[in-house]
C-alpha positions in Angstrom: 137.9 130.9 -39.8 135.9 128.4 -37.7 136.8 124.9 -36.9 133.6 123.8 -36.3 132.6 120.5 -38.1 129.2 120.5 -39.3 128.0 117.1 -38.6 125.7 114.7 -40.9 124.3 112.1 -39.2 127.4 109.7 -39.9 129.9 111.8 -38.6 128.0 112.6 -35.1 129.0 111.4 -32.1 126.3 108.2 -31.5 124.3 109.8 -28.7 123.5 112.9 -31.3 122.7 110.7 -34.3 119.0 110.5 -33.0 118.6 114.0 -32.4 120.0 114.2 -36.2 117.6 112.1 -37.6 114.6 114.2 -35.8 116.3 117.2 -37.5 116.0 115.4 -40.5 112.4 114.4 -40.0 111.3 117.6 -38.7 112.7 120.0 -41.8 113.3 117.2 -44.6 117.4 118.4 -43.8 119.8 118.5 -41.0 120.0 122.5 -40.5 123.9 123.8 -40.3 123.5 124.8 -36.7 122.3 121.3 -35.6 124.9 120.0 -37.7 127.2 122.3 -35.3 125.3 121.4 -32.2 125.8 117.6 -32.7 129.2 117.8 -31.1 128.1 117.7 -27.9 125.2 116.0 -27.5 123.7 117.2 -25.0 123.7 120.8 -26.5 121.4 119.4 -29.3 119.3 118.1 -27.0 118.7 121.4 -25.4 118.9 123.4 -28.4 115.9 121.0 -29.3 114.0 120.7 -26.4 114.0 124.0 -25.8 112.9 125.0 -29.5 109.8 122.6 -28.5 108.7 123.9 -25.6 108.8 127.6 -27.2 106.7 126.4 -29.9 104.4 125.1 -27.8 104.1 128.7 -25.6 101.0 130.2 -25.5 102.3 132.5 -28.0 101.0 132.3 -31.8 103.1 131.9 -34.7 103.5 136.0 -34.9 103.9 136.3 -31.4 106.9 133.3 -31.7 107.9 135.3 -34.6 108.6 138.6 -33.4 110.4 137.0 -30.0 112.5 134.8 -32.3 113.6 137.8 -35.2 113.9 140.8 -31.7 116.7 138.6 -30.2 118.3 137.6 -33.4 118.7 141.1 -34.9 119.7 142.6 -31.1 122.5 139.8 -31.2 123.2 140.6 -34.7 123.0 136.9 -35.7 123.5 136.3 -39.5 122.4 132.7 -39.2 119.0 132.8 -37.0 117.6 136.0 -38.8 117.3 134.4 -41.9 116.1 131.2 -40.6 113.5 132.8 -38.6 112.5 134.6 -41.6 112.0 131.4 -43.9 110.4 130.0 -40.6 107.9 133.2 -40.3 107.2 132.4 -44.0 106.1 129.2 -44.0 104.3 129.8 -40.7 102.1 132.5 -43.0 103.5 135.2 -40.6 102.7 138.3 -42.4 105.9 139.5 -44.5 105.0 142.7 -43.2 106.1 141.8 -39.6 109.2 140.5 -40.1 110.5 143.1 -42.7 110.2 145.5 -39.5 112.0 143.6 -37.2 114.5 142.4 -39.8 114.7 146.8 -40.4 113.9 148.0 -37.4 110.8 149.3 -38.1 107.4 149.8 -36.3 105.1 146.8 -35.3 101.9 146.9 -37.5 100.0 146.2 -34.2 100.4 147.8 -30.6 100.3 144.4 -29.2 103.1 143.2 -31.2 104.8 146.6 -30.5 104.7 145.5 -26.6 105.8 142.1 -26.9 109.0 143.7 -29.2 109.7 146.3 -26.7 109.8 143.5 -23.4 111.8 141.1 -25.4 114.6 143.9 -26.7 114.4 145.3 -23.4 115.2 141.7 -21.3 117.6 141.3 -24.2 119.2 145.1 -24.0 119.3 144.8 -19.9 119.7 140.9 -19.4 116.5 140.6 -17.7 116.5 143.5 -15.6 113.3 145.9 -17.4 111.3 148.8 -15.3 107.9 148.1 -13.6 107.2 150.5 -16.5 107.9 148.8 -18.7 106.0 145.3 -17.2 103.0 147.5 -16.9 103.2 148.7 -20.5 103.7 144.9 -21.3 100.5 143.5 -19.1 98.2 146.6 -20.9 98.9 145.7 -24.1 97.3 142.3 -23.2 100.2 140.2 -22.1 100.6 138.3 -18.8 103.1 136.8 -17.0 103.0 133.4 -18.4 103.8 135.3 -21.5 106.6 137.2 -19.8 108.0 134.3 -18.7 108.0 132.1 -22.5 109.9 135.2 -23.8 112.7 134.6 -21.3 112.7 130.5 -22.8 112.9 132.2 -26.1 115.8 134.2 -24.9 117.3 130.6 -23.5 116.7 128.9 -26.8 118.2 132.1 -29.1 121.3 132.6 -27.0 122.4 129.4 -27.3 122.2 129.7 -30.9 123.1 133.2 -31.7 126.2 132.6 -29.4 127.3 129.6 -31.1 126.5 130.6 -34.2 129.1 133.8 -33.8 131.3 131.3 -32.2 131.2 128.8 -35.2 130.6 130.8 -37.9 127.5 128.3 -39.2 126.9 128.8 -42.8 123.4 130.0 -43.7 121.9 126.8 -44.9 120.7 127.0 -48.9 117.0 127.3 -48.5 117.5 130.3 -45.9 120.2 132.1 -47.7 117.4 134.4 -50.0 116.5 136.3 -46.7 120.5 137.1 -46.2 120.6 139.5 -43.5 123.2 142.4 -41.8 123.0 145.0 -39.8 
């Protein structure tokens, strides 16, 4: 049983309440992880900032997608992947893409087959893939800006698969239809 408090903007230490209110204005509700996240402030900075700056990769909202649902199912998270998956939806990410990641199925593309395989294999083997594997990655149309905003994907989704297993975060209402388990 956790003993994490998920915060509402009242209950949040002051220095998170602002961070709180951008939840708010950003998803029209204070996600349950924030909520977790707000008792240390400067994790829900982080958590926030770094959610940012992956959004604003070079990557497209598939490519974010697939990054975001590889790590969550590797780390078994029962909190991001249905998140993700109501993200990928209202980010039009074909439903078709994330049913295979959320199964384990193939990639409908061979580009989006590559960036799966580098971001399970830096997940698998904590950074440390084959030259085989970076070649396979750059052929497929990748580069190394790429390679590197998987790795601040990585940043952002272990902070809040981790914590998530940690605090047990309830799956907030509007994500609980995409319920996932392994």
């Amino acid at each position: 049983m956790s003993t994490f408090k998920i915060h509402d903007i009242d209950s949040a230490p002051k220095n998170s309440q602002p961070f709180l209110e951008k939840s708010l204005q950003n998803f029209g509700m204070i996600p349950n992880l924030h909520g977790v996240l707000a008792e240390a402030p400067g994790a829900l900075e982080a958590y926030q900032t770094l959610h940012q700056l992956f959004e604003n990769s070079s990557l497209n909202n598939e490519e974010l997608t697939v990054v975001w649902l590889t790590i969550s199912v590797a780390n078994e998270c029962h909190y991001c992947v249905p998140a993700h998956t109501a993200i990928a939806h209202m980010m039009k990410v074909d439903p078709l893409i994330t049913e295979a990641l959320r199964n384990g199925t193939s990639m409908p593309t061979p580009k989006l087959h590559a960036l799966h395989t580098m971001t399970l294999s830096i997940v698998q083997n904590r950074g440390q893939i084959t030259k085989e594997e970076l070649m396979d990655f750059y052929a497929a149309g990748y580069e190394k800006r790429q390679l590197l905003e998987i790795i601040l994907g990585v940043s952002q989704k272990i902070m809040s698969n981790y914590l998530n297993h940690i605090a047990e975060t309830p799956v907030d209402a509007p994500f609980q239809k995409y319920a996932w388990k392994k």
